[in-house]
C-alpha positions as CSV (number, residue, x, y, z in Angstrom):
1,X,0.0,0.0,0.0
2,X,3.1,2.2,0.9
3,X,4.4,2.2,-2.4
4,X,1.4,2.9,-4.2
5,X,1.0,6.0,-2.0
6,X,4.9,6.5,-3.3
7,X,4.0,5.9,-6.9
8,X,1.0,8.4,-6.6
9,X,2.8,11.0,-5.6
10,X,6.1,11.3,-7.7
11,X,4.2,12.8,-10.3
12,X,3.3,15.9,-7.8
13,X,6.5,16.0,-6.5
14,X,8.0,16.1,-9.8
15,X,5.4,18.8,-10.7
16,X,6.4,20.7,-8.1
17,X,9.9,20.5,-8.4
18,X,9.3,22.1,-11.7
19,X,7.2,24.7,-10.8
20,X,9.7,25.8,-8.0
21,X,12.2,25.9,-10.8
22,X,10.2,27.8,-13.4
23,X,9.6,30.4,-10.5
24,X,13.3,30.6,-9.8
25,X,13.4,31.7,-13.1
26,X,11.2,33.7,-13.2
27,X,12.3,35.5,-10.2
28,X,16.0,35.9,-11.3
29,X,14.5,37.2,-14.9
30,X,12.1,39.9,-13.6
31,X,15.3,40.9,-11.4
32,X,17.4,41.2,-13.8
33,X,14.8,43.8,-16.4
34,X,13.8,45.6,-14.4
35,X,16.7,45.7,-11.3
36,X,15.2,49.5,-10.1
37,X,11.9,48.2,-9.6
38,X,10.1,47.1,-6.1
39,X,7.3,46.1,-8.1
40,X,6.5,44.9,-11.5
41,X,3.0,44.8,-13.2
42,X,3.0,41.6,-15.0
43,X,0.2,40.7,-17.2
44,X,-0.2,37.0,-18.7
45,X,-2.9,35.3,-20.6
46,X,-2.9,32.1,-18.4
47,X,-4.5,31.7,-14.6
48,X,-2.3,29.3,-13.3
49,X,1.2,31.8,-15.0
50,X,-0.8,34.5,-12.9
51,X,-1.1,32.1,-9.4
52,X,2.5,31.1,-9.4
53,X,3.8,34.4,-10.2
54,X,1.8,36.1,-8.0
55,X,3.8,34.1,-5.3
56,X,6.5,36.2,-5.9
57,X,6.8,39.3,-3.4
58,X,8.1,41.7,-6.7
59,X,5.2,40.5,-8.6
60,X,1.7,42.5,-8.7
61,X,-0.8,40.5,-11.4
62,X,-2.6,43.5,-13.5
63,X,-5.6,42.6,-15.8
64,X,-5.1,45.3,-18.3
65,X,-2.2,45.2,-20.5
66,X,-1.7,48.6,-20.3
67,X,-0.8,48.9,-16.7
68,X,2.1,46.4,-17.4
69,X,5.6,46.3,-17.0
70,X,6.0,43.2,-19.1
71,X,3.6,40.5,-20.9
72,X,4.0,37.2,-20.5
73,X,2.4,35.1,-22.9
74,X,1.2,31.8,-23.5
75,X,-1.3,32.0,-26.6
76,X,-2.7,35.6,-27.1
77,X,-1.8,37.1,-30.5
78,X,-3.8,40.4,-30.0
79,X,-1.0,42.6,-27.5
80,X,0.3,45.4,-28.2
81,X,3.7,45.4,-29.5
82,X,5.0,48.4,-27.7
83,X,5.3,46.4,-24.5
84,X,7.7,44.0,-23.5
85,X,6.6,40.4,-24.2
86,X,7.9,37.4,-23.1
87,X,7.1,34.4,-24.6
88,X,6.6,31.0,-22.5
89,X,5.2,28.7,-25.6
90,X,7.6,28.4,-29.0
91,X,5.1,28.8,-30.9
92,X,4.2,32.7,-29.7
93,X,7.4,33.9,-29.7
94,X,8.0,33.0,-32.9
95,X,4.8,34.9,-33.7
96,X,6.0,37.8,-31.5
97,X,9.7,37.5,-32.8
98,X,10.4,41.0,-34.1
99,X,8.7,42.2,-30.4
100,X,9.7,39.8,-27.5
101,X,12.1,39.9,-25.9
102,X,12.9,36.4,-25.2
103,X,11.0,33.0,-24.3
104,X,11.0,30.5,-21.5
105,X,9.0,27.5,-22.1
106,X,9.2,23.4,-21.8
107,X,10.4,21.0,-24.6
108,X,11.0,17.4,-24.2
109,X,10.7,17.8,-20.5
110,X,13.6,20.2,-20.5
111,X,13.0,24.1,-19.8
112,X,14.1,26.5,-23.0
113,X,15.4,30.2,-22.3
114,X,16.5,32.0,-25.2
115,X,16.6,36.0,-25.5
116,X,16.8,37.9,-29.0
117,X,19.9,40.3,-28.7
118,X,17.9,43.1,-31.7
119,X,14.5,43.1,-29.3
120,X,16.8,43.3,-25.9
121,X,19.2,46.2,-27.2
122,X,15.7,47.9,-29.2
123,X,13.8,47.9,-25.4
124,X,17.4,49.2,-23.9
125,X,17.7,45.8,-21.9
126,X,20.9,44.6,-20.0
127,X,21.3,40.9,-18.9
128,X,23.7,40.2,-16.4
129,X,26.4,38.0,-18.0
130,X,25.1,34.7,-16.7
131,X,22.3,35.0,-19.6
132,X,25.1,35.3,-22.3
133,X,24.7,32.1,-23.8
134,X,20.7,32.4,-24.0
135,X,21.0,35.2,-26.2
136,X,20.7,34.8,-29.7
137,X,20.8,36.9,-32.9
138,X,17.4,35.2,-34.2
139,X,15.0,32.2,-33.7
């Protein structure tokens, strides 16, 4: 009975070991665009982006685009493109390409960070040298 219990739950603690990890991220990423800021407005097109974000003590969810620091998006392809959007599916940021800034999203099991150096230097972003080898010239 023990080691059904076991087998149950690997697939939550794996789940959660990745969401802990994505909010790492996440944390070190909003750090690092905006470094002056005590709070950033994030908007995102998915609830459950918004609940683990919102976890984060720099973090204030806004449901209007236009208050927003930065748009992270999953699978809207109505934004405006004079914010910042981040992309967390490939398939929107290679619709956004000429706009976001960068992506973060899962492949194969494996999380994908990749930054456009043209959409970084166009929105006057810096990333602190540990991002050097997620930044790319195109997609």
């Amino acid at each position: 009975m023990k080691k059904v219990v076991l087998l149950l739950l690997i697939p939550f603690l794996l789940l959660a070991s990745d969401m802990q990890y994505e909010l790492k991220i996440y944390s070190t990423l909003l750090h690092n665009f905006f470094p002056t800021k005590q709070i950033i407005k994030v908007w995102s097109d998915d609830a459950k982006k918004d609940k683990m974000l919102s976890s984060l003590p720099i973090v204030k969810i806004v449901k209007n685009t236009k208050d927003a620091d930065i748009l992270i998006v999953e699978k809207d392809k109505k934004l405006p493109k004079k914010k910042l959007i981040f992309a967390t599916n490939y398939l929107i940021f290679k619709y956004y390409e000429k706009n976001a800034i960068g992506g973060f999203y899962w492949k194969k099991g494996r999380p994908n960070i990749l930054f456009l150096r043209n959409n970084l230097s166009k929105n006057h972003l810096k990333l602190s040298s540990k991002f050097n080898e997620f930044i790319e010239d195109g997609l």
